[in-house]
ZAMIPA-929232 format. One line per 5 residues: number of its first residue (from 1); their letters; for each residue x, y, z of N, C-alpha, C. Coordinates in steps of 0.1 Angstrom, whole numbers, padded with zeros to 4 digits, always signed. Layout:
N
NUM> A> X Y Z X Y Z X Y Z  ...
//
This chain:
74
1> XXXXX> -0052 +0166 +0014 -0043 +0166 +0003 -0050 +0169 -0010  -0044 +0175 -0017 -0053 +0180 -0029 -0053 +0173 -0040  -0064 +0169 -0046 -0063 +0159 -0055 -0065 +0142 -0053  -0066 +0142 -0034 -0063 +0131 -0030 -0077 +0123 -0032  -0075 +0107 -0038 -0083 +0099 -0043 -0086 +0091 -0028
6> XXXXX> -0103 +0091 -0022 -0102 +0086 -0010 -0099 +0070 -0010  -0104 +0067 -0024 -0101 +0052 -0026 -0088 +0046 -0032  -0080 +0056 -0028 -0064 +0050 -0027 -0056 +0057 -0017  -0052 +0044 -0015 -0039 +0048 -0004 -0025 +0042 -0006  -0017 +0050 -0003 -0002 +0047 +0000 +0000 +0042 +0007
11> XXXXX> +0005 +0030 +0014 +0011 +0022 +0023 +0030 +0023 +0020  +0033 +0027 +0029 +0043 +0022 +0026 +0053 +0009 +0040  +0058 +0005 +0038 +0066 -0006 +0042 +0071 -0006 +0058  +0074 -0013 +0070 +0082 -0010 +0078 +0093 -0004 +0073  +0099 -0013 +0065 +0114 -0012 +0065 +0115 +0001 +0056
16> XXXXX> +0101 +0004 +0049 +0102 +0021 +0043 +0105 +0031 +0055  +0099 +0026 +0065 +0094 +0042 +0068 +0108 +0040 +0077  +0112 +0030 +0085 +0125 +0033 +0086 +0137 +0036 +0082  +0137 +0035 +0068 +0149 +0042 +0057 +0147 +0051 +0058  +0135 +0058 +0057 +0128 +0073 +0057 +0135 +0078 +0073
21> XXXXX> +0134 +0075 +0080 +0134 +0079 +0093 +0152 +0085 +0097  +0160 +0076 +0088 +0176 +0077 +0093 +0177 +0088 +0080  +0171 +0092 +0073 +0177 +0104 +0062 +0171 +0114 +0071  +0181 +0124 +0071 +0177 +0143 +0071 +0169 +0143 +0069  +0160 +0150 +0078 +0145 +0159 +0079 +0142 +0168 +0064
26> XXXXX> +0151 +0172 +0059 +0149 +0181 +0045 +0151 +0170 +0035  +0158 +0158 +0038 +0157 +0146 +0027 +0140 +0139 +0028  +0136 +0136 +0041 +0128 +0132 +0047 +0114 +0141 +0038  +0114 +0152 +0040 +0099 +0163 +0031 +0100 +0160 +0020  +0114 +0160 +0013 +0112 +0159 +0000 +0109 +0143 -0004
31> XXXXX> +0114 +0137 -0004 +0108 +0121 -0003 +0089 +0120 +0000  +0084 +0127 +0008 +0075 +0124 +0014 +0064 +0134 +0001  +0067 +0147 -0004 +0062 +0154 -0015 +0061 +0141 -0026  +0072 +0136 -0032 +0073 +0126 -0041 +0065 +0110 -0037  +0064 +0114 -0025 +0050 +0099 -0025 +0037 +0106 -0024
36> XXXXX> +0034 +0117 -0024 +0023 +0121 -0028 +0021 +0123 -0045  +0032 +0125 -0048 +0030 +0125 -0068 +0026 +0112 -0070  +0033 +0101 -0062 +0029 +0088 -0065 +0012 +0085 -0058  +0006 +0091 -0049 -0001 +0086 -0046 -0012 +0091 -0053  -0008 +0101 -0060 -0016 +0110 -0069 -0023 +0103 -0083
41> XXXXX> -0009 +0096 -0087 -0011 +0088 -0100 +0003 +0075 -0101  -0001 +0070 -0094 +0007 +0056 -0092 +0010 +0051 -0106  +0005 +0047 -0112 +0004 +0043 -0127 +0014 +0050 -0135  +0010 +0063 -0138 +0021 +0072 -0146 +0034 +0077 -0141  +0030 +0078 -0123 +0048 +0086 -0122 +0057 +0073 -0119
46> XXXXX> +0067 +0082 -0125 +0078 +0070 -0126 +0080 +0068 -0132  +0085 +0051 -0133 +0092 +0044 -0148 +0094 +0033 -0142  +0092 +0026 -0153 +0091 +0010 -0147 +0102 +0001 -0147  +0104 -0007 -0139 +0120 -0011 -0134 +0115 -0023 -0142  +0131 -0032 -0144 +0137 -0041 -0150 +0143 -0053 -0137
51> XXXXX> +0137 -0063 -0149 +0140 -0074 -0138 +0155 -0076 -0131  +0152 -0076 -0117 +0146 -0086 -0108 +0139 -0076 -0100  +0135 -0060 -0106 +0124 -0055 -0099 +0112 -0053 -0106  +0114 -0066 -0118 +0102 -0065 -0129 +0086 -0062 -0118  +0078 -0051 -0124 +0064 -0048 -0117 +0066 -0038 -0108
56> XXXXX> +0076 -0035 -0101 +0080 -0021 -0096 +0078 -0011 -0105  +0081 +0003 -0097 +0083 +0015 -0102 +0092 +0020 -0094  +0098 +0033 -0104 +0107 +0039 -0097 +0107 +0051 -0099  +0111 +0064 -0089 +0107 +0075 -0095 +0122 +0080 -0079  +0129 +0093 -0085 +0142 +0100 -0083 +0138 +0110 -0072
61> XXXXX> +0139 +0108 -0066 +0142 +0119 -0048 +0152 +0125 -0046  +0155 +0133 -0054 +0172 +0136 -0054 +0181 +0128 -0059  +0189 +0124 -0048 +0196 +0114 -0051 +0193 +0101 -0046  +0181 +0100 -0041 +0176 +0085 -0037 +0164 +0080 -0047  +0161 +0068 -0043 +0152 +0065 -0054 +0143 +0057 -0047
66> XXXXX> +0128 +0062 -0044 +0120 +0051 -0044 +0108 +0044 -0051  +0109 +0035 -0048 +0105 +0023 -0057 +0094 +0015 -0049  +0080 +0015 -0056 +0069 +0009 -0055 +0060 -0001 -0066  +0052 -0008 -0062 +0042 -0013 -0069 +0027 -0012 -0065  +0020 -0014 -0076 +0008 -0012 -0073 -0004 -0019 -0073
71> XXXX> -0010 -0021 -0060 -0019 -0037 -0059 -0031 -0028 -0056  -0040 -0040 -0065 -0052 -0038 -0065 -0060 -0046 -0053  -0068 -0039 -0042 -0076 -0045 -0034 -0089 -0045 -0037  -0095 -0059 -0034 -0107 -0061 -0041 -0114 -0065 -0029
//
């Protein structure tokens, strides 16, 4: 992946990848392009959600939206 930082990775969730899994294969790429913008720069893409998803992010897939945070492993 270009640009890709070896000391970060995207995890994403069971219950992610199963949401991912019941959308269309062309909803599915595009979703999957847009976690690489996130995995690119977690920090800046997106926009930061309002409580009760205070510390999330959120960033537009079309018409879906997913929504991450960002933990530091030490």
């Amino acid at each position: 992946m270009k640009g890709h930082n070896p000391r970060r990775k995207l995890f994403v969730s069971r219950a992610g990848v199963e949401s991912l899994l019941e959308l269309p294969s062309s909803i599915q790429k595009q979703a999957v392009r847009k976690m690489q913008t996130i995995e690119a720069a977690p920090a800046s893409a997106g926009y930061p959600l309002r409580k009760p998803l205070q510390g999330f992010r959120g960033i537009h897939s079309g018409r879906y939206r997913i929504i991450w945070r960002l933990l530091t492993l030490e």
